[in-house]
N, C-alpha and C positions, 0 to 999 in steps of 0.2 A: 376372255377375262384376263387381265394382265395380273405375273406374278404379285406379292405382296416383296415390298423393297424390305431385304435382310439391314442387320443392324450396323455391318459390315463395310456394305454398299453405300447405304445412306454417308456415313462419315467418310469415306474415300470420296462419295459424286461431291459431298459439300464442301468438303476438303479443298477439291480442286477447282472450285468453284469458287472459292473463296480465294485464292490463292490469283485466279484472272482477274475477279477485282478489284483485287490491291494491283496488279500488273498495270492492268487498262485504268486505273487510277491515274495512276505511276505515269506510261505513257503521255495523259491524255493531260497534264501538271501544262504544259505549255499554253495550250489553247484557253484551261480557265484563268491564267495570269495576263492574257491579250487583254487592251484595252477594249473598253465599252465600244460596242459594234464592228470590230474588227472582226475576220474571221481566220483562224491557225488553218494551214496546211495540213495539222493532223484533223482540224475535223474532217476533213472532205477523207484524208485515209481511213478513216474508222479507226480502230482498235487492230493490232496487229494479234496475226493470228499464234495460238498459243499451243506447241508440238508437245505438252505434255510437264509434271512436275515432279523432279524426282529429289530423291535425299543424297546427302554429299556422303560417301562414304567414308567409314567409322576415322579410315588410316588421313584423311584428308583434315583432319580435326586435332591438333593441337592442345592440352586445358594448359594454362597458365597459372602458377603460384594463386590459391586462394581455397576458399569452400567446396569448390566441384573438385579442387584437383584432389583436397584432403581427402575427400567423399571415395575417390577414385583408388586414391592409397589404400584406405580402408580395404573396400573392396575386393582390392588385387589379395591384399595380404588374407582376407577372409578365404578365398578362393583357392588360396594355395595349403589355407592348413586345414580343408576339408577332407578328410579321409574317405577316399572312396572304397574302398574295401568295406565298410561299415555300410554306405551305400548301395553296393551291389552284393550284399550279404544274404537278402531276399529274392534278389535275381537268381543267385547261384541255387539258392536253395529249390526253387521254385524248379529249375533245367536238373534239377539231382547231379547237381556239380556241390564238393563240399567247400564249406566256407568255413573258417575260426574266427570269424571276424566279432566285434561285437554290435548285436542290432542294436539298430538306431528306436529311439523312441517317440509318442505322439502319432502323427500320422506315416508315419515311416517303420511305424512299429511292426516286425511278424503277423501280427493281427489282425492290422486296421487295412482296412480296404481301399486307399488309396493311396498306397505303398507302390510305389517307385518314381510317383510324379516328380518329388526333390531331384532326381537321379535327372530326368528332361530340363528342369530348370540349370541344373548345375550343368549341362552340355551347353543350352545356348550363352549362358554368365561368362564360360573357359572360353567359348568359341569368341563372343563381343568385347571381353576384356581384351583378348589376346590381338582382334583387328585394330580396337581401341590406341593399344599401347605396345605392340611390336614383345610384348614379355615372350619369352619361348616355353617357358617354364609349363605355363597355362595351355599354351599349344600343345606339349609333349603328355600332360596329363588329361589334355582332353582326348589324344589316342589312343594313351592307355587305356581308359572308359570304352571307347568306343569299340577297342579290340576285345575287354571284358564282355562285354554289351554280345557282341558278333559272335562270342565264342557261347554266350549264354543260348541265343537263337536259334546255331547250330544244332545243339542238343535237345529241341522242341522235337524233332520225332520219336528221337529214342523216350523223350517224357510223355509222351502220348497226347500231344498239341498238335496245330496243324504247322504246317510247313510256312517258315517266316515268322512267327508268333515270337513275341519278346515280351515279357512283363515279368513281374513282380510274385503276381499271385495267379492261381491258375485259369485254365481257360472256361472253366468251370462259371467263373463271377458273369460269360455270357449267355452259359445257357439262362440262369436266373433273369438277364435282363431280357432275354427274349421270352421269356415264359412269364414275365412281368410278377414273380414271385419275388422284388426287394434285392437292391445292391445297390453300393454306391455310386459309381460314377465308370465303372471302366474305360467309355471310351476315352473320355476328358484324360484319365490318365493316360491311357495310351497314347492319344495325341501331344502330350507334353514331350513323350520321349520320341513322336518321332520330328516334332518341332527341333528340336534340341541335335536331333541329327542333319538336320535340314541346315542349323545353325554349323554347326559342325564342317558341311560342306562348302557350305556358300562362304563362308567368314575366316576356313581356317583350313582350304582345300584339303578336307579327309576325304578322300575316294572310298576309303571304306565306311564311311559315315556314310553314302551316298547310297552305294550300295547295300547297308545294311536296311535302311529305312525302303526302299524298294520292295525289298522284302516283305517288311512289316507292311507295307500297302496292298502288297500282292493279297498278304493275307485278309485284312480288312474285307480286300474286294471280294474274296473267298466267298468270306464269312458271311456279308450283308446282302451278296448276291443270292444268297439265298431264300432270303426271306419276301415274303409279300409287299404289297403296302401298307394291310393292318398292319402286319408283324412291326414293320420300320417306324410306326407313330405309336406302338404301345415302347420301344425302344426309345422315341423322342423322349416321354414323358417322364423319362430319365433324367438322358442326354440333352441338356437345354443350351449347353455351351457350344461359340462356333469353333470350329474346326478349321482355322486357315492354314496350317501346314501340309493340305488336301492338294488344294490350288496353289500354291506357294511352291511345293515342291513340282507340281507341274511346269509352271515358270521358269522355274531355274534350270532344271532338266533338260527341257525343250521337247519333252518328249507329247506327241500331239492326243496320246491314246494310252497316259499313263493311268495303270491301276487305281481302284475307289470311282473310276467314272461311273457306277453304278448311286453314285451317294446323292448328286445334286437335287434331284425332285423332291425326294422324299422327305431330304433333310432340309429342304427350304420353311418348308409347312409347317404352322404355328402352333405350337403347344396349347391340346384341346384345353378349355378351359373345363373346370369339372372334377377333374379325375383325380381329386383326391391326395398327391403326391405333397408329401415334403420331408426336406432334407432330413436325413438323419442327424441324430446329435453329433459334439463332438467326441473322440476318442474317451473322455474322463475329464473332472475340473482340474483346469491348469495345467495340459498337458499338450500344447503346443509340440509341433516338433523340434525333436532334440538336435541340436548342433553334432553332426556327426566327426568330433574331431578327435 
């Protein structure tokens, strides 16, 4: 019985699929401008064959005076007056490192449980701004992060977490998701940051971004290898989001047997239908997350 095609999959096969047809279109322009009974050369070649389609990297990209570049300004200038301190105010706290920072609010707030995903987004923004547009600025403060980040992880034993463990809030939010007594989201946030480190390395060569999200897989693998198959689909019905900084990070790496190879079966398999699950509310009316500036 053939797997069931992820959401993923589908958009990458059609992606590139789409992509030979406009080519062999492309190609094939000669032969349908031949006159009536003639026959082109390229029909008798066929379609030439097609070694793959990849995206131009970020630094290969120029923007020119207009709406994207304004966009871009923005951006950059958003990026640099984000106070990470406030950001990783929960991280510290969470490793019993002291913070004076002031917490952020909404979902970023001490509270809410999907506290420190902003922190993943703001790694890959620093790391694709900075291949974007050559700024150092953004560079130099996405090491800072990341050395925060690494220094926070360190002190996962002495907090009584496992080894590698980096988040926000404690490791606590997965005994719940595996006992399926109600939590938000942990891994989706955990995935954010270690996307965000993935981005880090690949975009803005941090070897210690590399390194540190290594870590955080290690533990993943830890943690999930332990559980059964029920266990990992009462976990789905959670976790409904994909996880591509799995395999992503494997890619980049190169490495053939890197940690989380425990994830692919389980996590392919389609959210029972039935089971009751939805989303929790948000934080309170009108409390979006606060700009941590």
């Amino acid at each position: 019985m053939s797997e069931p095609v992820g959401r993923r999959h589908f958009i990458t096969t059609t992606g590139t699929g789409a992509a030979a047809v406009a080519l062999t279109v492309a190609a094939g322009s000669t032969a349908a401008a031949a006159p009536p009974g003639a026959t082109s050369a390229a029909t008798h070649r066929g379609p030439k064959a097609l070694t793959g389609v990849r995206p131009l990297p970020l630094t290969a990209v120029t923007l020119l005076p207009g709406a994207c570049k304004d966009n871009q300004s923005g951006n950059t200038a958003y990026l640099r007056f984000v106070d990470i301190d406030r950001l990783l105010h929960t991280f510290r706290l969470n490793a019993g490192l002291p913070s004076g920072a002031q917490p952020c609010g909404g979902w970023e707030s001490p509270t809410a449980e999907l506290r420190g995903h902003s922190t993943g987004h703001l790694l890959s923004g620093l790391a694709l701004t900075y291949a974007a547009t050559g700024d150092t600025a953004l560079r130099d403060k996405g090491r800072t992060l990341v050395s925060a980040l690494a220094a926070c992880q360190a002190r996962s034993p002495a907090a009584r977490y496992g080894q590698g463990y980096l988040s926000a809030f404690p490791e606590t939010f997965f005994d719940r998701l595996e006992a399926g007594t109600g939590v938000w989201a942990p891994y989706y946030t955990i995935h954010k940051i270690m996307a965000g480190l993935v981005d880090q390395y690949r975009l803005a060569d941090n070897t210690e971004a590399l390194q540190t999200v290594l870590r955080q897989a290690a533990w993943v693998d830890t943690r999930t290898g332990k559980l059964s198959y029920d266990q990992m689909q009462r976990v789905l019905q959670t976790e409904l989001r994909a996880h591509p900084a799995q395999p992503d990070g494997t890619a980049r790496t190169g490495m053939s047997s890197s940690p989380t190879t425990s994830w692919p079966a389980p996590w392919r398999t389609p959210w029972p239908p039935g089971s009751g699950w939805t989303a929790p509310p948000p934080p309170g009316p009108g409390s979006s997350t606060s700009a941590p500036g």
